[in-house]
C-alpha positions as a Markdown table, in Angstrom:
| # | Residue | x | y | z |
|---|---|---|---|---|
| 1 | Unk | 52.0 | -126.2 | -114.9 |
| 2 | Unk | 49.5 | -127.3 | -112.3 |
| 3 | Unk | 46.0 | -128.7 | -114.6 |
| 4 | Unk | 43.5 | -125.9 | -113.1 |
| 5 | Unk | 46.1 | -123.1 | -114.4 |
| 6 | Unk | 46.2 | -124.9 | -117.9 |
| 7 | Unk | 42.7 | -125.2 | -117.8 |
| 8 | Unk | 41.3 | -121.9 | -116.6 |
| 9 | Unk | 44.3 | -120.6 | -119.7 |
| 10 | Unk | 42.2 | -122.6 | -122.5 |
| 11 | Unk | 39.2 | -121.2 | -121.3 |
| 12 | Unk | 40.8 | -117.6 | -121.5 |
| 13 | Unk | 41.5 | -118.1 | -125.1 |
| 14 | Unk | 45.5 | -119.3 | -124.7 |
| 15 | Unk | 46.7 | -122.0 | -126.7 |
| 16 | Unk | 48.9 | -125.0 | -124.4 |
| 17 | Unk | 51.8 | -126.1 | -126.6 |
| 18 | Unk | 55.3 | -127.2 | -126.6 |
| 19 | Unk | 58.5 | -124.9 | -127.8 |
| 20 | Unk | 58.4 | -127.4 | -130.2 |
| 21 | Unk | 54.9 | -126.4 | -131.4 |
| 22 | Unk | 55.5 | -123.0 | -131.1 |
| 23 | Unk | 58.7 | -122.5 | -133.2 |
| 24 | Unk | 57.5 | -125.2 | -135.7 |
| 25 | Unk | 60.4 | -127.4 | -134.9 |
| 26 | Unk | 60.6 | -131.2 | -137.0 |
| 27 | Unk | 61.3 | -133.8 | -134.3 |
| 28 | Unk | 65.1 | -133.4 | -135.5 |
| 29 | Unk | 65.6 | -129.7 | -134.7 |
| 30 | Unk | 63.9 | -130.3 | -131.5 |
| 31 | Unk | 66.8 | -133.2 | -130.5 |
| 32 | Unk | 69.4 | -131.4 | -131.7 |
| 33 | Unk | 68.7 | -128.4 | -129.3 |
| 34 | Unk | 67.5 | -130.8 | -126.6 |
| 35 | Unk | 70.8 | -132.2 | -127.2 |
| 36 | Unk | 73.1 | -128.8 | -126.9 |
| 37 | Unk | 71.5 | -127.9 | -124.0 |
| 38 | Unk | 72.2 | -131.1 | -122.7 |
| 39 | Unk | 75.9 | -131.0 | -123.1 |
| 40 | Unk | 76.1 | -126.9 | -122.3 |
| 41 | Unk | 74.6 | -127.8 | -118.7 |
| 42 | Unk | 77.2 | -131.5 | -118.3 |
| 43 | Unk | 79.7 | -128.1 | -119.0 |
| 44 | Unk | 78.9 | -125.9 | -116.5 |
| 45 | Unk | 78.3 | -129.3 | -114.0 |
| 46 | Unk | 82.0 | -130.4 | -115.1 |
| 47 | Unk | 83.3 | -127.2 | -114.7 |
| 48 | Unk | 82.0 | -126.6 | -111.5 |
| 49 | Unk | 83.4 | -130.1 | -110.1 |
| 50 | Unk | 86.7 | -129.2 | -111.3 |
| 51 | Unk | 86.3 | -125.7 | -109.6 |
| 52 | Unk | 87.6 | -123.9 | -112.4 |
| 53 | Unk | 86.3 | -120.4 | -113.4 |
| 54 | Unk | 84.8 | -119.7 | -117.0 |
| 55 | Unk | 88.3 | -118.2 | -117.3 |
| 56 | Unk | 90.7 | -120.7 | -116.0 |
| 57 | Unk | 88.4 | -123.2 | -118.5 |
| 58 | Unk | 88.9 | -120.2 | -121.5 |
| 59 | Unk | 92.9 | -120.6 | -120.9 |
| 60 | Unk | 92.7 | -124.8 | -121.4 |
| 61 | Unk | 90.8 | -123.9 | -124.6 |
| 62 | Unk | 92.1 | -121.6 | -126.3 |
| 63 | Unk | 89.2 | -119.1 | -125.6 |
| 64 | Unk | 87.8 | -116.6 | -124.2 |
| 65 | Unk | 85.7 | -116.1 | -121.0 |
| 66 | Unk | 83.0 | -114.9 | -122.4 |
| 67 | Unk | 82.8 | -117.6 | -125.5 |
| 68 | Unk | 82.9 | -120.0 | -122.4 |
| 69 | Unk | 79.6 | -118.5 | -120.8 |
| 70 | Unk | 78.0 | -119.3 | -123.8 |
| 71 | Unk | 79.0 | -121.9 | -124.6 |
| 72 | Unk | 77.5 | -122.4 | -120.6 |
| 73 | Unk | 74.3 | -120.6 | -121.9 |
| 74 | Unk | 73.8 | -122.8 | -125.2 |
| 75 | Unk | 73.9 | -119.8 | -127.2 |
| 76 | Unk | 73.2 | -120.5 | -130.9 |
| 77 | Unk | 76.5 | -119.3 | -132.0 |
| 78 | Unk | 78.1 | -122.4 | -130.5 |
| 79 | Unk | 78.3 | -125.9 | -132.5 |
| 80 | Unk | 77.8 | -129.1 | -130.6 |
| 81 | Unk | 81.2 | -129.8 | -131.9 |
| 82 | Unk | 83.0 | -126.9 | -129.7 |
| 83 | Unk | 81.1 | -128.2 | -126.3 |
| 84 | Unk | 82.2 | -132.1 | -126.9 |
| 85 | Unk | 85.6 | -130.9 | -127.7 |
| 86 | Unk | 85.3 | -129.0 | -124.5 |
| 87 | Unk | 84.4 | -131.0 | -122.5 |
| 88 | Unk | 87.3 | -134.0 | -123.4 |
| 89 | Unk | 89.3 | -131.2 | -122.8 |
| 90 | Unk | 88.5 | -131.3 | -118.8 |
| 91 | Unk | 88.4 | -134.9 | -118.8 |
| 92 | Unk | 85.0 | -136.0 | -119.6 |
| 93 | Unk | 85.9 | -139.8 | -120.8 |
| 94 | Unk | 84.0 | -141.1 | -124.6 |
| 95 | Unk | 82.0 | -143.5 | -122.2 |
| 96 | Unk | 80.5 | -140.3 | -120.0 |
| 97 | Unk | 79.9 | -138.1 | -123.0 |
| 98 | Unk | 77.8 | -141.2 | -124.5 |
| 99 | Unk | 76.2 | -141.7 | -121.3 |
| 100 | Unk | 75.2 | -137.9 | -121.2 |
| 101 | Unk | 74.1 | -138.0 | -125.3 |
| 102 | Unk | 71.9 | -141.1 | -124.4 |
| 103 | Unk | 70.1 | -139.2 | -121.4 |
| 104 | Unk | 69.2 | -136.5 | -123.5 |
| 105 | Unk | 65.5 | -136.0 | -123.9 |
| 106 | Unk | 64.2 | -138.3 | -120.9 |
């Protein structure tokens, strides 16, 4: 947001703030779903490269199509554990997966 839209907002009354700030996230929460968004998106990117469809990428795992796009969506009902399992599934080495962990939040 451009600073003469957040300032003509103040001076309306609306309060400037973070997700963070709004939800009332500790610093923790706020890596952790910094962090599953970071590895749904490394997904979708992987899957893409590979050219596979949510459903060809449901059959390597076991899953379902739909579980897949939301996995793709970071939807809260998946763990962090399901999309690094995932993605070591279609070849994402320990070294890249670090590499994408260590990005997160920049």
């Amino acid at each position: 947001m451009n600073r003469s839209k957040r300032d003509r907002l103040r001076k309306s009354g609306w309060a400037i703030g973070s997700v963070a700030d709004f939800l009332g996230l500790t610093k923790v929460e706020e890596a952790l779903v910094d962090l599953k968004l970071t590895l749904s998106r490394r997904l979708k990117e992987q899957r893409s490269r590979n050219r596979m469809s949510q459903g060809q990428l449901a059959k390597v795992l076991g899953s379902s199509q739909s579980r897949v796009a939301k996995m793709e969506a970071g939807d809260p009902s998946v763990s962090i554990d399901l999309l690094v399992r995932s993605l070591l599934a279609m070849g994402t080495t320990r070294k890249e997966l670090a590499e994408v962990i260590a990005q997160t939040g920049r």
